[in-house]
N, C-alpha and C positions, 0 to 999 in steps of 0.2 A: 769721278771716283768709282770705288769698285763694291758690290753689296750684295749681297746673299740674299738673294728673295723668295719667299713661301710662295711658290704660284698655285697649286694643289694640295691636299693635303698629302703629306710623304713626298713632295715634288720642290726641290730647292734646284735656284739657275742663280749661275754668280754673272750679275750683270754692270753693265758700264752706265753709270748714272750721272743725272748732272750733281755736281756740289750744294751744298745747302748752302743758301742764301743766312746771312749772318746778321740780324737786324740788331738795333741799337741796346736792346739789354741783353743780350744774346752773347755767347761765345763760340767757336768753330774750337773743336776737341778732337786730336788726333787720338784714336782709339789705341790702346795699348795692349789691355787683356779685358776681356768680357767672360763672365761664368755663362754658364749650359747650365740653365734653371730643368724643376721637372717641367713649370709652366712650357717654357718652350717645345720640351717634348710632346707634352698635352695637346700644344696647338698643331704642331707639326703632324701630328700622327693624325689629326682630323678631329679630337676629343674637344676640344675647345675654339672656343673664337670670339673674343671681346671686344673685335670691331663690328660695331652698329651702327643702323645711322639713326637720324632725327626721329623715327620710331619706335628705336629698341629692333630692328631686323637686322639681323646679321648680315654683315657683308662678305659674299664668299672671294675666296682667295684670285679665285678665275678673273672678276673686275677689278678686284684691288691688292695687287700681293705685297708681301708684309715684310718688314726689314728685323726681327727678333733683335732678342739679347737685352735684357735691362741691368744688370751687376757688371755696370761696365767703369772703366777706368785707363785716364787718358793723360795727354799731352796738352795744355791751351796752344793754340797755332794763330791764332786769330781774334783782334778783343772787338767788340761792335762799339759805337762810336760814346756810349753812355755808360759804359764798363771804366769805375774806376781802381777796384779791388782787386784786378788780378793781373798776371799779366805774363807776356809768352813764355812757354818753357815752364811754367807750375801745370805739377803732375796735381792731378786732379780725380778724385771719386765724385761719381754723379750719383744725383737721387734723379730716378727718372720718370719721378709725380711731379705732373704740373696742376699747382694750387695757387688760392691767390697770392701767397709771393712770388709767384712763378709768373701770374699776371699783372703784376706794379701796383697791384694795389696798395694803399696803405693801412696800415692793421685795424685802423679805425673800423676802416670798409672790409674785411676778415668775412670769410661766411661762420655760421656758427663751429663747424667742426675742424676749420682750421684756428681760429681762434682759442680752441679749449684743446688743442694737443692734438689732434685726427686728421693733419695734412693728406693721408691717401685716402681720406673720406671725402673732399673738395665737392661741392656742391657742385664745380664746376670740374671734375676731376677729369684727367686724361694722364695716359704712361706712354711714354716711350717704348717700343718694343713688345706693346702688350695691348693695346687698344684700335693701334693701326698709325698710330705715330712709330716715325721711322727709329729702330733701334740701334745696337750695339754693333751686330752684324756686317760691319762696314769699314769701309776708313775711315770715314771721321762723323760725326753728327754735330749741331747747331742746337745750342740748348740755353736756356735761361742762366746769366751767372750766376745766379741765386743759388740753383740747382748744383753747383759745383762746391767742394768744398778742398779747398790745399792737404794735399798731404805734406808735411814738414820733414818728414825721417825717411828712412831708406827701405821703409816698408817694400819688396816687391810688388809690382804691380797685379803678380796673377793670387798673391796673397790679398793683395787688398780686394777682390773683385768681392770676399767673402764679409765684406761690410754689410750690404744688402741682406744678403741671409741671415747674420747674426742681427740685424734689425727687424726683421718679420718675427724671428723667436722671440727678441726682449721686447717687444709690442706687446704680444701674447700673454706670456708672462705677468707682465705689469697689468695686462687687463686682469689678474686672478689678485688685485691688493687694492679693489674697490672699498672694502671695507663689509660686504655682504654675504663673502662666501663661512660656509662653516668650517673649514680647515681652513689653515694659514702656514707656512712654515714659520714664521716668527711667533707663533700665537702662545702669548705668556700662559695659557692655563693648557696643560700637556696634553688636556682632552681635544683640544681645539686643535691642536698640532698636525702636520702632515708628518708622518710617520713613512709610509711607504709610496713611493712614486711608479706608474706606469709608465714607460715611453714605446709603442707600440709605432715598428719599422725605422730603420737606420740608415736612412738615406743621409744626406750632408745635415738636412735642417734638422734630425734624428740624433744623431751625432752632437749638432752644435747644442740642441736641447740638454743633451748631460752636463756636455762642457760648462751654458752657460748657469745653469743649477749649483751647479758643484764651486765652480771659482769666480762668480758674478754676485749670486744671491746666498752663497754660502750654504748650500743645503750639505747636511751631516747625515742625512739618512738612509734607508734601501731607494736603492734606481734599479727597477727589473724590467730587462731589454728584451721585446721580444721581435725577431725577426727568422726569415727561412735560412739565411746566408749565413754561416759561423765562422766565415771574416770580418764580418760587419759587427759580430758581437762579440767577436774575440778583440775586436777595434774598440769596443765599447765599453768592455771589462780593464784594458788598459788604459785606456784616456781617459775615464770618471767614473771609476769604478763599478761599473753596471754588471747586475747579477743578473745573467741571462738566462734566456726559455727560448730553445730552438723549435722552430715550430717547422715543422713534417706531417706527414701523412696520417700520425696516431698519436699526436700530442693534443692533451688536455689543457688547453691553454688555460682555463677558468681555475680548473685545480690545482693544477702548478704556482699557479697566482696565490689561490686562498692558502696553500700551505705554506708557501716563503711568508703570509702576514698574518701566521696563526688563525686562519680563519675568516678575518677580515674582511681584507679586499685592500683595496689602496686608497689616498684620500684625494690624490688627485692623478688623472689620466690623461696623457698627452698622445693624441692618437696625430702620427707624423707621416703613416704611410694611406691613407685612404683609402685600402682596400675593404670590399665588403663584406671578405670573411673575416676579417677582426671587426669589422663594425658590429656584426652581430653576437659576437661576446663582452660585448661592451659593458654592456648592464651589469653580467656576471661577474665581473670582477671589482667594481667599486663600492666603498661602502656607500649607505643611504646620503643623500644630500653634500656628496663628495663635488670637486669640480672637474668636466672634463672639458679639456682645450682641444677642439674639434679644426685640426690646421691640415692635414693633410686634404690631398684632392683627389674627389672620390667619385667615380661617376656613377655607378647603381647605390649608393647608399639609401638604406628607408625602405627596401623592399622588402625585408625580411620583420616589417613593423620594433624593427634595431629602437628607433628614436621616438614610436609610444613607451618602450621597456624601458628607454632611459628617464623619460618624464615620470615614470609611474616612480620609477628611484629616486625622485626629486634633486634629479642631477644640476646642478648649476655650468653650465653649458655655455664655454666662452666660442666666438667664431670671428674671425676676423682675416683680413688679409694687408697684405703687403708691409711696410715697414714703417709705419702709421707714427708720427710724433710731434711734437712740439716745433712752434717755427723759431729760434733764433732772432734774437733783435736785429741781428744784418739780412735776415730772411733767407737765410740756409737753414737746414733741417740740423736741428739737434741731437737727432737720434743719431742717424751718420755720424756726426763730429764724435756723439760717445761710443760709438762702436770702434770706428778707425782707432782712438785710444788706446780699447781692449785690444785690438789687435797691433799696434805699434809697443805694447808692456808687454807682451806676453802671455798677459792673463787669457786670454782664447788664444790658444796653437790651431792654427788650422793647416800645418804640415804633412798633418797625414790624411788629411781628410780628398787631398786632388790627386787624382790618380791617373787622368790624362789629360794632357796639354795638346792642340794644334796650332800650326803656324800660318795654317792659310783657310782664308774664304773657303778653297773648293772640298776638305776636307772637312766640312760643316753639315752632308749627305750622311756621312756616317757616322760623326759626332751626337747628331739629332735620331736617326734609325737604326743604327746598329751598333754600338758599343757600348748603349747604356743596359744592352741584355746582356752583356759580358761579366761572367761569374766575378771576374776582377774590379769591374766597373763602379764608382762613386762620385764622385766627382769630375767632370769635366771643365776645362778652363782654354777659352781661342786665346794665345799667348800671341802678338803682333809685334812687340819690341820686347827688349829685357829689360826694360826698366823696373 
């Protein structure tokens, strides 16, 4: 088969590889459409690398190069011989964390963080396309059937890819209704309330954060979007009504904030682009002991002593990654199953959110390094069939 491989960083070779091998809980998955995460670009560009080996040392691209793409969504082509739940021709969304379902265990034998809802936390954890297991990038991958979940409706494929990213968001989320933050948006005493929300950069997972606020968790309140691009918040004032703060050369980001909340600040900040010039306004705009959801990917962040400023505000500081949830009695991921839903209702449009499709492997060079700096750029999506 054919596969996109990170040899370098910035260095992709579309190579002729053998077929994965399909073992008996396993499925062989003709790939359909895969999303263009920012992860991939991170690793691409040289900023990231989460393959290591038995000592935590990175392994560089030069000895082991890397097959990307984890929001991927397929074809079953192939069942292994202990697969009785699925079978050929079911289009399929994958979660591409392997956890003890992923390894036959049974739930008795669960590690602790899969067993309590944290399957991307797996004590034993490994990803697809993101640790140095072979990804999306390709024609087909070989993957636990666990790991797959049927799509039933006529969902597109290059819409469905967006399951995954709207599961990293509602992970997050969910992580701010432990019960120990001081705002709440439900919170019956109005002082306790979240009033004003920050969503700070509007990338896809930017974007889906309003979305899933507004028609998931019901929030009724201000969404103030601040990003450079005023397509992206012109995007965001009409899909979930976000009051934007265009940020340029002499904007007051701090101020701008405190006067849209009287003064305020907001009660809770979802910081989506990880850069470290909004890291270091952070503090200034939430009120004391507010929460902020620290999800985008930042690589200087903390130099600017940003996250003593935020401890001194007794900020409740949620961080987490990937699309973390609950395992399913048949040991497929729950969170997936409830996503794909939100996106087969309607309730998440994610129509306006992909703004470029490719059709091939070798167009994956500039997919990854050059059109995510295109002032038009948001979403990308490898489109392989129409389904």
């Amino acid at each position: 088969m054919k596969a996109c491989m990170l040899v370098d960083a910035k260095r992709v070779e579309v190579r002729e590889i053998a077929d994965p091998e399909v073992h008996a809980r396993e499925i062989l998955v003709r790939l359909a459409a895969v999303g263009i995460c920012g992860s991939d670009m991170h690793v691409h560009d040289g900023h990231a690398n989460w393959n290591v080996d038995a000592d935590g040392a990175t392994i560089p691209f030069s000895s082991q190069p890397q097959i990307l793409g984890h929001e991927m969504v397929g074809e079953v082509v192939e069942l292994g011989s202990g697969v009785t739940d699925l079978k050929i021709g079911d289009r399929v969304i994958l979660d591409q964390g392997i956890n003890c379902a992923s390894r036959g265990r049974p739930r008795e034998a669960f590690c602790e963080y899969c067993a309590t809802g944290f399957s991307h936390h797996c004590v034993d954890y490994e990803e697809h396309g993101i640790t140095g297991l072979p990804g999306g990038f390709a024609d087909c991958i070989a993957i636990p059937a666990v790991n797959a979940v049927r799509i039933e409706g006529d969902l597109p494929s290059d819409f469905a890819t967006m399951v995954e990213p709207l599961g990293c968001v509602l992970h997050n989320l969910r992580l701010m209704t432990t019960g120990n933050e001081r705002f709440s948006i439900d919170a019956d005493d109005p002082r306790a309330r979240i009033k004003n929300i920050v969503i700070c950069g509007l990338g896809p997972s930017g974007q889906i954060f309003g979305k899933a606020l507004r028609n998931i968790l019901g929030f009724e309140g201000t969404i103030i979007v601040t990003d450079p691009r005023s397509s992206k918040l012109q995007l965001a004032a009409a899909s979930f009504g976000g009051t934007p703060i265009e940020i340029d050369g002499g904007t007051d980001v701090p101020n701008a904030i405190r006067e849209l909340t009287d003064g305020s600040g907001c009660e809770l900040l979802i910081d989506a682009c990880g850069a470290p010039a909004a890291w270091a306004d952070f503090a200034a705009i939430i009120r004391k002991q507010a929460t902020a959801v620290l999800y985008g990917f930042g690589r200087e962040r903390g130099g600017n002593a940003g996250l003593d400023r935020l401890q001194w505000r007794g900020a409740r500081l949620i961080t987490s990654s990937g699309a973390s949830g609950p395992i399913d009695p048949d040991g497929r991921p729950g969170l997936y199953r409830e996503c794909l839903g939100h996106l087969q209702s309607g309730r998440i449009d994610v129509r306006d959110l992909i703004t470029h499709r490719y059709t091939d492997l070798e167009q994956l060079e500039g997919a990854l390094g050059v059109d995510p700096n295109k002032p038009d750029y948001l979403k990308g999506v490898l489109v392989r069939s129409s389904g």
